[in-house]
N, C-alpha and C positions, 0 to 999 in steps of 0.2 A: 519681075515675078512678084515679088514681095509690094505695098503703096508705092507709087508713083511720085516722090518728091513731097508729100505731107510730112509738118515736123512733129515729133511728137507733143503731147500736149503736157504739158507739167504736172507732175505729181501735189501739187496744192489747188488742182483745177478741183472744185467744189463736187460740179456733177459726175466729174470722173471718178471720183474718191468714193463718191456714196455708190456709184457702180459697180469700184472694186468691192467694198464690202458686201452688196446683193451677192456679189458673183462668188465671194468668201461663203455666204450665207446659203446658196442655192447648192453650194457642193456638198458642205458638210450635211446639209438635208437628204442629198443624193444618198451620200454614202451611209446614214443614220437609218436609212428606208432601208440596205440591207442586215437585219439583223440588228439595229441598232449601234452599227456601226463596224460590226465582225466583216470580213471582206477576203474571199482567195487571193493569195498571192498572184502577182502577175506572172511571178515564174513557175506558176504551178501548171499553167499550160503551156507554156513556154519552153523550147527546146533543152533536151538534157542531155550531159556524156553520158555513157555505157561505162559503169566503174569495173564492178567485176557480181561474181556468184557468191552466194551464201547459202546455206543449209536452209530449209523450210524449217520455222518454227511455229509451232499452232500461235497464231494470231498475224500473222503474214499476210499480205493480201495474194488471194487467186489469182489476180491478174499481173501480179508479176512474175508468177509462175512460168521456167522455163520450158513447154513440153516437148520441143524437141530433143535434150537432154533429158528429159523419162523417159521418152520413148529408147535412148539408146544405153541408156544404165542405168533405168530403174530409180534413179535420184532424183529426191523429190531437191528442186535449187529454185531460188528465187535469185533473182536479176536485182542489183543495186546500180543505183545511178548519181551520178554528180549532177545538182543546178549548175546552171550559169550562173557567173557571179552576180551580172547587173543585167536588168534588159533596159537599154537605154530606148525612147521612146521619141517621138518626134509626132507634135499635133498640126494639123496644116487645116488649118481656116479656111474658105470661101468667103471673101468681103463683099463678093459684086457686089454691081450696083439691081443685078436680076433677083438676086435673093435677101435683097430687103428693099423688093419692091411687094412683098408681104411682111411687116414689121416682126410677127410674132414669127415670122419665122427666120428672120435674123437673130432673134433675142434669142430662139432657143436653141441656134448653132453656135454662139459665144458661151452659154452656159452650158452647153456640152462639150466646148472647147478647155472650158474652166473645169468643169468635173473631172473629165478624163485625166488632167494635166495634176490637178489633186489626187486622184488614187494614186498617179505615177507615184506623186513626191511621199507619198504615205507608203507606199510600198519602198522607198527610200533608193528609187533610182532615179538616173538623169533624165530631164525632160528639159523639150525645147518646142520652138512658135515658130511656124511660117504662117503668115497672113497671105493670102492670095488678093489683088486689087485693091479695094481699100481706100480712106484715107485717113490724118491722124493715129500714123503708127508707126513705129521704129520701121528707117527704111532698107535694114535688114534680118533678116532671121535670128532668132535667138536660139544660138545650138544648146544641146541636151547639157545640161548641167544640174549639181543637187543643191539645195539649200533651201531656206526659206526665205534669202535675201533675194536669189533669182526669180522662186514660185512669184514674189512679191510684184517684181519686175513681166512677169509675164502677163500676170492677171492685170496690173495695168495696163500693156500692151490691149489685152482682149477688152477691158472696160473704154477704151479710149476709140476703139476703132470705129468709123462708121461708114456704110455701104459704097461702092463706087469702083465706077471703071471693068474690068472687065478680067476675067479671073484667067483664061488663058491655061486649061487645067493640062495643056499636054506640054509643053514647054517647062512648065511647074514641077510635073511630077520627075520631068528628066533632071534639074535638077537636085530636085530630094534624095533621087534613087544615087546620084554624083554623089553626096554628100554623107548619105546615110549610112551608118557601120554596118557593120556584116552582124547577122543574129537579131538585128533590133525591132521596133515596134514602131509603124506607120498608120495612123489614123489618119483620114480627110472625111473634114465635116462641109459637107457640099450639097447642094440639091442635086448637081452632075448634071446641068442641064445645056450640058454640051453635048455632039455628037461622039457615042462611043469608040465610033473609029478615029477622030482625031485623037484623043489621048490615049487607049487602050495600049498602042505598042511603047507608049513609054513607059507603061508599068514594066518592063521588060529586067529595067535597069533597078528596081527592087527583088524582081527575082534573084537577078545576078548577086546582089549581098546576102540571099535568102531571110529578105525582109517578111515579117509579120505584117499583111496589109490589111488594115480596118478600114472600110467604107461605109461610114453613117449620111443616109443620104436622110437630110431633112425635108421635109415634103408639107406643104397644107390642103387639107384634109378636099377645101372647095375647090383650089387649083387644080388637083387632079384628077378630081370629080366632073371639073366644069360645070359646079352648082349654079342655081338660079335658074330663072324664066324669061325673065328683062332681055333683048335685047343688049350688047354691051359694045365698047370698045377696048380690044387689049392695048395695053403701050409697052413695049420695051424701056425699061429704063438706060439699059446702055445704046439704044442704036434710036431712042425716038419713035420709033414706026409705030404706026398704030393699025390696030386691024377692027374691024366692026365684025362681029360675032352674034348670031342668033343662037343660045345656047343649046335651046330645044333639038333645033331641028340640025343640030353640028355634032349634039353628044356622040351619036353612035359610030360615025369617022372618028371625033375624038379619040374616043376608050380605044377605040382598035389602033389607032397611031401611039398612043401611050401603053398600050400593054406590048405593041410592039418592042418601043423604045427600053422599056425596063428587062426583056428578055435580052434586049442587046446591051444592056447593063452589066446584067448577070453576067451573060458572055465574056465577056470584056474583062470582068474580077476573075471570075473562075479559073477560066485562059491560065493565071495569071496570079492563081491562088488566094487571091483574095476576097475576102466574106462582107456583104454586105446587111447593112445594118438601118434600114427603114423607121425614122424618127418624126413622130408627127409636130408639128407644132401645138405647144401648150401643154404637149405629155409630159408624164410625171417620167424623170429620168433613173428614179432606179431598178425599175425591170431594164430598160435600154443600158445601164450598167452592172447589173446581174447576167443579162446575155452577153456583155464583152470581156467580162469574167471566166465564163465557163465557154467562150472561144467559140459559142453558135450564134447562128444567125436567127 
């Protein structure tokens, strides 16, 4: 699930090092875009006990107003609630080799993979890495844990990896859903350009822990456009194949197979409760981290 047999690369590798500090650099940019740095807690959307009642006092909010209890004696109560203590978090990469057969848009699923993984450790809960294919990267998962000695360790991980092999997203995610606590937060930064009936029933095993499921599907902008005029050849980077394409006169079969495919996307999260999160390549990631904030899509 995780690279295939690549070791990792040493932490005094030159080019890794100056990546991990972009990717140090591009987060705290992220999080600086909202507000200048101000940020919702992650457990502010995030599941709560039911404490107990309390008397309405003028500056209370409305909405946690009881009204079934006015309605049956007149008392105005508000509902108080316990957080959770931690929302432990877990970010799962896409390494294929398919989605850094567009560059900018591998770049800009590591530095989503690095932001997300920063707001966790800022919100000061446990975060952890799964890389899907890949190679050049620990050749197993990093579980959720807090520090900045780990963050440190992870964001190497994401600086280090590069495209390859083949991401295998329904197999993957049964694992995760194995692994993953009950209550916690699932992001996958993927383009998903799998069939959504291969993986879809194994989001099953995240319902069962009543996982939080993030799906940021990175995309570019020409790819799913089917820009251009020319003439072209497509190649898969995992399988070789190459297809010759006339763009013009394929567009309008195209859109209609891809508007397909993302309705059965949606399907597939929804089913299954989880929200998808459309990231173009080259975008500025703090609106795309301002909406996984406030838990819309």
């Amino acid at each position: 699930m995780s690279g295939a047999g690549a070791n990792p690369v040493g932490p005094w590798d030159p080019e890794v090092l100056e990546r991990v500090r972009a990717l140090h650099l591009h987060a705290r940019e992220a999080v600086w875009g909202l507000q200048h740095g101000a940020h919702r807690s992650l457990r502010a959307g995030h599941e709560v006990e039911f404490l107990d009642y309390k008397p309405y006092d003028r500056g209370d909010s409305l909405r946690d107003l009881d009204w079934r209890v006015l309605g049956r004696t007149d008392r105005l109560v508000v509902r108080r609630y316990r957080a959770e203590q931690e929302l432990a978090a877990t970010i799962v990469l896409d390494a294929s080799a398919d989605l850094g057969s567009v560059p900018a848009k591998f770049e800009i699923a590591v530095r989503l993979a690095a932001t997300l993984a920063f707001v966790v450790h800022l919100d000061g809960g446990p975060v952890g890495l799964t890389i899907l294919a890949g190679e050049a990267h620990p050749p197993a998962p990093l579980p959720p844990r807090r520090g900045r000695g780990h963050l440190a360790r992870l964001f190497l991980a994401l600086a280090a990896v590069r495209p390859a092999g083949r991401a295998e997203l329904g197999p993957a995610l049964r694992e995760v859903g194995a692994r993953a606590r009950s209550r916690s937060l699932v992001a996958v930064v993927s383009d998903f350009m799998e069939d959504p009936a291969a993986w879809g029933p194994e989001l099953a095993a995240l319902v069962r822990q009543r996982v939080d499921l993030r799906a940021f599907q990175v995309y570019d902008r020409d790819e799913l456009e089917l820009a251009g005029a020319e003439p072209v050849r497509l190649r898969s980077p995992e399988t070789d194949e190459e297809l010759p394409v006339d763009p013009v006169a394929a567009r309008p079969a195209f859109l209609e197979v891809r508007d397909r495919w993302l309705a059965e996307l949606d399907r597939a999260l929804s089913t299954h409760r989880g929200l998808r999160t459309p990231v173009a390549a080259g975008s500025d990631l703090a609106p795309v981290l301002a909406r996984f904030l406030a838990g819309v899509t």
